[in-house]
N, C-alpha and C positions, 0 to 999 in steps of 0.2 A: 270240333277242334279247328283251330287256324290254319295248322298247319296239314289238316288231310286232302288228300286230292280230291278233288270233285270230279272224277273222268280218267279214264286209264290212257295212258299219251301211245298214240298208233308207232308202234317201231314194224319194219319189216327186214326178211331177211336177206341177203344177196350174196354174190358170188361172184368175184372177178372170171370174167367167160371174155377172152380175147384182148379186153382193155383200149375198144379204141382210145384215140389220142386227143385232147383237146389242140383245138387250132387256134390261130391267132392269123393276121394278115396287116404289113404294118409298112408305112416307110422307110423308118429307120431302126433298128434295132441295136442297144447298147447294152454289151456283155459286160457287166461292173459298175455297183453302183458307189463305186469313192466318188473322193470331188473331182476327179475328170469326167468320169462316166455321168453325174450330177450334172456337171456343166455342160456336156454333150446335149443331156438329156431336154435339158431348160431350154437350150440354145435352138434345138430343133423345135421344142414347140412352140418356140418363139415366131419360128420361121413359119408355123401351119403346117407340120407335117405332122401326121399319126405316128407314135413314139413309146413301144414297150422297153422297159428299162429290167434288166436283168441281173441276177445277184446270186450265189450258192448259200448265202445268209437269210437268216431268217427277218433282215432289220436293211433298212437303208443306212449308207452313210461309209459303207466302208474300212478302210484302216482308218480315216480322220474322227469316226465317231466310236468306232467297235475295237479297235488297238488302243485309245483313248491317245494321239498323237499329240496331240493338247498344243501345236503352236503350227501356224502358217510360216514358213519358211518359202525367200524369195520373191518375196510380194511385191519387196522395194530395193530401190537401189544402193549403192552403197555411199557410203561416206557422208560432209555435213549437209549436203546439198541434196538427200535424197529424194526422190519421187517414187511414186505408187508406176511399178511394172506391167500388171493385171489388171483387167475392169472385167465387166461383163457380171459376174454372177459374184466377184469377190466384191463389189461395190455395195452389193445388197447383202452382203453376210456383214460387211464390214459397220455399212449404213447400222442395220437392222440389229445384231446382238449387242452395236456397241452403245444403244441407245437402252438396251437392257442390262447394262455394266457387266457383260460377259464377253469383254476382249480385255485386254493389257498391252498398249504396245512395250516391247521389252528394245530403246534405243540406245544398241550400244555404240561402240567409237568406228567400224566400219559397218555391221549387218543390224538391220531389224527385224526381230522375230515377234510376230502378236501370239500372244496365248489368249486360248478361248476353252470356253466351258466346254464340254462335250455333248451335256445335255441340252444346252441351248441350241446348237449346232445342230444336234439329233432331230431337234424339233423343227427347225428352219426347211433343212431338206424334206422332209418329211409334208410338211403343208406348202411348200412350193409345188414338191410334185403333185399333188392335190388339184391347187390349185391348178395348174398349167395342162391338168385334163391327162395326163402322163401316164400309161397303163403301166405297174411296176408286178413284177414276176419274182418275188423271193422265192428261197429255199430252194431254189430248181438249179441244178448239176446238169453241165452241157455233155450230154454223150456221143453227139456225134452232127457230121456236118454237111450236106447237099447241098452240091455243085451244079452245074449248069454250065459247062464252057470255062469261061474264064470268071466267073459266076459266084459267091455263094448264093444261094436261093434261098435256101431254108437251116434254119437248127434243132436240133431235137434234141428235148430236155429230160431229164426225170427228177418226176417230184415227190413228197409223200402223198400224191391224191393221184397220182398218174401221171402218165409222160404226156408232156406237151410239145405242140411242133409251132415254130413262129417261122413265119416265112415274113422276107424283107428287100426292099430296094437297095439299100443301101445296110452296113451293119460295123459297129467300132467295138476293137476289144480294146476296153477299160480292166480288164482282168487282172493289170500287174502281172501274173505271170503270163500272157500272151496264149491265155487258155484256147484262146479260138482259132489262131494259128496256126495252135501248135495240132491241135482236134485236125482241122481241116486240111493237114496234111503240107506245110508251108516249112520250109524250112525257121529254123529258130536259133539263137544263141544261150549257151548256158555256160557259168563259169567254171574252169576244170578245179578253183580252188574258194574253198568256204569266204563268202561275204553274208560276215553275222547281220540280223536283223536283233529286236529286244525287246522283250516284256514290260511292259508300262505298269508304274502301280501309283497308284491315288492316295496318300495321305490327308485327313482332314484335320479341322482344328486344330493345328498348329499355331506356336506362338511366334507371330510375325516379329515382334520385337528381336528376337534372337536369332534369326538369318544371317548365318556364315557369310564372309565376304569371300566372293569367287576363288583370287588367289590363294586365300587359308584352306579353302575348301579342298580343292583339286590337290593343293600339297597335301596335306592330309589323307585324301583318300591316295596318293601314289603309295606314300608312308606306310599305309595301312590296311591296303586290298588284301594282301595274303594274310594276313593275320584273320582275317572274315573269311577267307575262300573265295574273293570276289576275283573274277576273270579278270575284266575291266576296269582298269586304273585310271582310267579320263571318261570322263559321263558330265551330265550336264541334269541340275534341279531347276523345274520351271517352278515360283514361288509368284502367285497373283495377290498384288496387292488387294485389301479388304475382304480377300477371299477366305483365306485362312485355309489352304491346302497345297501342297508338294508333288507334282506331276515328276517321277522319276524316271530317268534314263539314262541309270546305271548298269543295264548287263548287255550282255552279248550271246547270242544263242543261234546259234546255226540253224537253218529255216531250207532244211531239203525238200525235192519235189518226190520223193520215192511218199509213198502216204504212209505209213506204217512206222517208219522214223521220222515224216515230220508230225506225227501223233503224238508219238513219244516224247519230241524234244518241248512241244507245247506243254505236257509237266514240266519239263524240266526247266525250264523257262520260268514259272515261278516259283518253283524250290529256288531259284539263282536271284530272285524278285526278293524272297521272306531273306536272305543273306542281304543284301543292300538294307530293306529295314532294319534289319538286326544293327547293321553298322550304323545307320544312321541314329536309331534309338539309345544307342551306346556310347556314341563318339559324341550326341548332340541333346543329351538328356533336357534339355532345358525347354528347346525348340520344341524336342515330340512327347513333350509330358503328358499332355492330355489330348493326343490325337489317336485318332485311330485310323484303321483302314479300310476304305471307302470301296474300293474294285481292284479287279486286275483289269488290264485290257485283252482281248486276245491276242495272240504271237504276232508283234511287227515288224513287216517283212522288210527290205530295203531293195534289193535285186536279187533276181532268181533268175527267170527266162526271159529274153524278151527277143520280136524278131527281125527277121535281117531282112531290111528295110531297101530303099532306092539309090538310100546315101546312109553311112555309117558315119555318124557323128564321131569326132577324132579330139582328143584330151588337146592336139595342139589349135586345132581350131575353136577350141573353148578357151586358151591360152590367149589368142591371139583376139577374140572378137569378132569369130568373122560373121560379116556380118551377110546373109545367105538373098538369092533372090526371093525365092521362094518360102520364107523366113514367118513362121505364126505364131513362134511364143518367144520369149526372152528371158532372163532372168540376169543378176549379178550374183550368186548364191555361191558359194566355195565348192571347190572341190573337196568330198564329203568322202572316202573312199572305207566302208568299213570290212577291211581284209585280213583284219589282226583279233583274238581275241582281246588281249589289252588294251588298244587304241584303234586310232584309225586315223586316216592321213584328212590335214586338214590346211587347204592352201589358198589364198585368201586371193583379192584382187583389188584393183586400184577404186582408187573414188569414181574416176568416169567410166569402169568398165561394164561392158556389156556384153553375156554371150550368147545366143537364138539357136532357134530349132526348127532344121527346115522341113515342110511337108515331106519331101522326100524322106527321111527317118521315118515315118509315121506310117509308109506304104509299101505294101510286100510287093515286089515288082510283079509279081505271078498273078494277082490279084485283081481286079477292076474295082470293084465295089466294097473294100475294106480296108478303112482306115484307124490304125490305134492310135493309144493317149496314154499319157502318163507313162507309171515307169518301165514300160514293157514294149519303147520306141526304142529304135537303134542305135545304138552308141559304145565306145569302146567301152570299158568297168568304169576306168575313170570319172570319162565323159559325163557318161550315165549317171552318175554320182550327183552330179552339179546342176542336173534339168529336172530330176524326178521327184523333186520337192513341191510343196503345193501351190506354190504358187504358177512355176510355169506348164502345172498340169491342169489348171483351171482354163489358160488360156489354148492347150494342147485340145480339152475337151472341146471347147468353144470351134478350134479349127476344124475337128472334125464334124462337128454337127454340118458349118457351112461346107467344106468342101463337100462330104457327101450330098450337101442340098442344092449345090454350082453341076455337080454330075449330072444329078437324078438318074435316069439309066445310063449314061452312059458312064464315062470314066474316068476314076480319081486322078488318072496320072494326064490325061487329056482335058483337065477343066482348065477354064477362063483366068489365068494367074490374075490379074491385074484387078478382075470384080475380087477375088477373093481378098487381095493386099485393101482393097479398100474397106471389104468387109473388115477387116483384121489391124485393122490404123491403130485405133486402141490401146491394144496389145503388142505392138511391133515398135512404135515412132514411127 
């Protein structure tokens, strides 16, 4: 028969006895693989350095591919006269998926937001790291952290195969909440009051012809949120032309660090998800006739923890523009503050404005060898609000690869300002 074995396959038995630890030995090491950590990641192996890249997920990409975040916010600046903010690795997402007709620039009267496919994304990152030689580290949970002075030295992981230990020269937490930080004993900030994050969901086949125009839209759902049970009365549908699908971000769902209730509220979060369809299948029969539902994303987050850095970014120096020496990402992005279940505060800025983010946010003073990215650098709630969007976490990512690579052993808070500004032109003006 075809299907019999020809040979009995050798198994043997075994026994966890001690469990040494797999090692690793690395340059630079990036806890988080979103698109800051991604662009950390690139950026160093750009530079030739040996580059393990780290994640508690099973998958690269983050909350921009695994929350399914579905649009680049702050890429570009504001008003008719905009330009691109960001280069570095947004060039080649931008180049690369939009030549696969998986971007959308969405240009409205002051902000540009691109929507992008998640799967095209997924795959992007996925064969850059490949190619650029990048050893990546899923699924592994950081348990604990070895110091050296002023030092971290090493991290030690657990994984489902065994704990792994990486030791590193250099090392950046991309983690969003400030996981490594907060592990290695660094002081941290946390809000004393709930900033919702929210559940994404994916409609497909929908009929584009019938696309609510924004202003009917949002009065409608203010109109009609409690009659659905909907928390959140101002949300935002991303609709990709030719696509034929509804990226939604309609709820609001409290996103704690205690693990047991943020378990819990990750149900709950899309019980809060299937109410947004309900409303929209009801209120918009026409649109979701023949659609269906494609995924949830997992819970996304907005701010949680993040930590207390060299300088604390302040709502009025985001107000004003200031513009920093020491200055490695930029953005024109609103202030974004989500404090309310119902809404969230949203304050716009002029055509020519511009606000940055100095290295110093990005470096715990106690620290030599540790620089973060993304939304887990320092800044008031506000502040925070207005930097941690993806576009000036790409060039966040990017600063921390070179500042760790201007160190090498020595120190983030003593490197060469001025190589660095010129590494960083780009991204800065």
């Amino acid at each position: 028969m075809a299907d019999r074995y020809e040979k009995e396959i050798p198994v043997r038995t075994v026994r966890r006895e001690g469990g040494a630890p797999w090692k690793g030995k690395y340059d630079i090491c990036i806890l988080g693989a979103g698109i800051s950590g991604t662009s950390a990641a690139l950026e160093a192996a750009a530079l030739g350095r040996k580059v393990v890249l780290v994640d508690g997920l099973p998958a690269l990409g983050g909350q921009a591919v695994n929350s399914i975040i579905g649009t680049f916010c702050g890429l570009f600046s504001n008003g008719p006269s905009r330009f691109q903010l960001t280069h570095g690795i947004a060039d080649g997402i931008l180049k690369d998926l939009g030549a696969k007709g998986a971007l959308h620039h969405n240009v409205g009267p002051m902000t540009t937001v691109v929507y992008y496919d998640e799967v095209a994304l997924a795959r992007w990152v996925e064969k850059k790291v490949l190619e650029a030689g990048i050893t990546p580290l899923l699924g592994a949970t950081l348990r604990n952290v070895v110091w050296e002075g002023r030092r971290i030295a090493e991290l030690e992981f657990a994984t489902r195969y065994g704990d792994v230990r990486v030791a590193a020269d250099g090392f950046v937490d991309a983690s969003g909440d400030a996981a490594l930080a907060f592990m290695a004993g660094l002081p941290c900030r946390e809000p004393d009051v709930p900033l919702y994050g929210t559940q994404m969901v994916v409609l497909e086949n929908i009929d584009e012809a019938h696309v609510p125009k924004r202003d009917a839209f949002d009065k409608r759902l203010r109109d009609k949120a409690d009659q659905y049970g909907l928390a959140r009365k101002a949300g935002v549908v991303f609709y990709s032309p030719g696509r034929g699908t509804a990226v939604m971000n309609l709820t609001h769902v409290e996103t704690p660090l205690e693990p047991f209730a943020a378990s819990r509220n990750a149900l709950i979060g899309r019980d809060e998800a299937d109410k947004v369809v309900g409303f929209m299948r009801a209120e918009y029969p026409e649109l979701f006739k023949s659609a269906r539902l494609r995924s949830y994303g997992l819970p996304g987050i907005r701010q949680t923890r993040w930590i207390v850095g060299s300088h604390q970014i302040k709502v009025d120096e985001v107000r004003e523009g200031k513009r920093f020496a020491d200055a490695v990402a930029r953005t024109s992005w609103p202030i974004e503050l989500h404090d309310r279940p119902e809404g969230y505060v949203w304050e716009t800025f002029g055509d020519d404005h511009i606000h940055y983010v100095p290295l110093r946010a990005m470096t715990p003073p106690d620290c030599d060898n540790l620089v973060a990215a993304g939304r887990c650098i320092d800044g008031d709630a506000a502040a925070l609000s207005s930097v941690r969007v993806m576009g000036p976490c790409i060039a966040m990512g990017a600063a921390a690869a070179h500042a760790l690579d201007l160190a090498g052993k020595g120190s983030v808070h003593k490197l060469d300002g001025a190589a660095l500004r010129e590494r960083l032109k780009h991204n800065v003006g």
